[in-house]
C-alpha positions in Angstrom: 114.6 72.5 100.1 117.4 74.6 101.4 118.1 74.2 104.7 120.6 76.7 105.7 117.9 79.5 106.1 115.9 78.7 108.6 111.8 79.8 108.1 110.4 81.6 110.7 106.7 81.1 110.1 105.2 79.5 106.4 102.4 80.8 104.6 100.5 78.2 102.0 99.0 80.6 99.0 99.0 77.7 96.7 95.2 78.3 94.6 94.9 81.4 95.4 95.3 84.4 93.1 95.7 87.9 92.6 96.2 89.8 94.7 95.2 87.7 97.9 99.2 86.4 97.9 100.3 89.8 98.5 97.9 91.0 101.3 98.1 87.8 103.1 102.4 88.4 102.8 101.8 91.8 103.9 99.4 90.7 107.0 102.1 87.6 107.7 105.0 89.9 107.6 103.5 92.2 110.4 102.9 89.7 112.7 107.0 88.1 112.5 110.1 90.2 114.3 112.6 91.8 112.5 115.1 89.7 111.6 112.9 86.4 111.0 112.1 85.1 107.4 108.5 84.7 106.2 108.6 81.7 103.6 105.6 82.2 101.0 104.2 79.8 98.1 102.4 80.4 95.6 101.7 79.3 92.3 100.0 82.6 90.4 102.1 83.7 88.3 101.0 87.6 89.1 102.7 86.6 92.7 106.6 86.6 91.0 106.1 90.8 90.0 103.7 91.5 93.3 106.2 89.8 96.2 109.5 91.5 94.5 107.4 94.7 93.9 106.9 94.6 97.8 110.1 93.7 99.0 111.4 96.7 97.3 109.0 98.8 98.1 108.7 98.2 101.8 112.3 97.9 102.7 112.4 94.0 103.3 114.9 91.8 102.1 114.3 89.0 99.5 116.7 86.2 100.5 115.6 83.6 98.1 113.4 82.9 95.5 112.6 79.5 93.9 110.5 78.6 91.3 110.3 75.2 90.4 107.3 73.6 87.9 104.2 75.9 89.1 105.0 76.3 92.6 106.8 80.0 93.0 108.9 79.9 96.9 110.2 83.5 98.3 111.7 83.8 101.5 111.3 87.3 102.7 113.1 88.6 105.7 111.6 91.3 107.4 114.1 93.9 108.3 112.2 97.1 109.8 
């Protein structure tokens, strides 16, 4: 795990699917401050395309993005 970004609150999608990752990042992301990073896992694959897709599409940043065996790990810090 890296530690030289430090996770602001951690959200555990691991066995759930499409598209419950994404609304339960979007709900998580509204309840952190700009500025702090919401740390997601997930292992459904559909999760990789949805997260990025709402990054970008929401004007948050992506700082990392990990995927190692099944387990996907995005660090998303929420700028507005």
């Amino acid at each position: 795990m890296d530690n030289s970004v430090r996770i602001d609150k951690r959200l555990d999608c691991i066995g759930l699917y499409c598209p419950e990752p994404l609304f339960q990042a979007r709900e998580n992301i509204d309840s952190i401050e700009v500025g702090q990073i919401l740390e997601v896992l997930s292992d459904d694959p559909a999760a990789d395309e949805d997260l990025h897709r709402f990054v970008k599409r929401t004007g948050h940043e992506m700082v990392k993005f990990e995927k190692s065996e099944d387990v996907l790990r995005f660090l998303i810090k929420k700028l507005k």
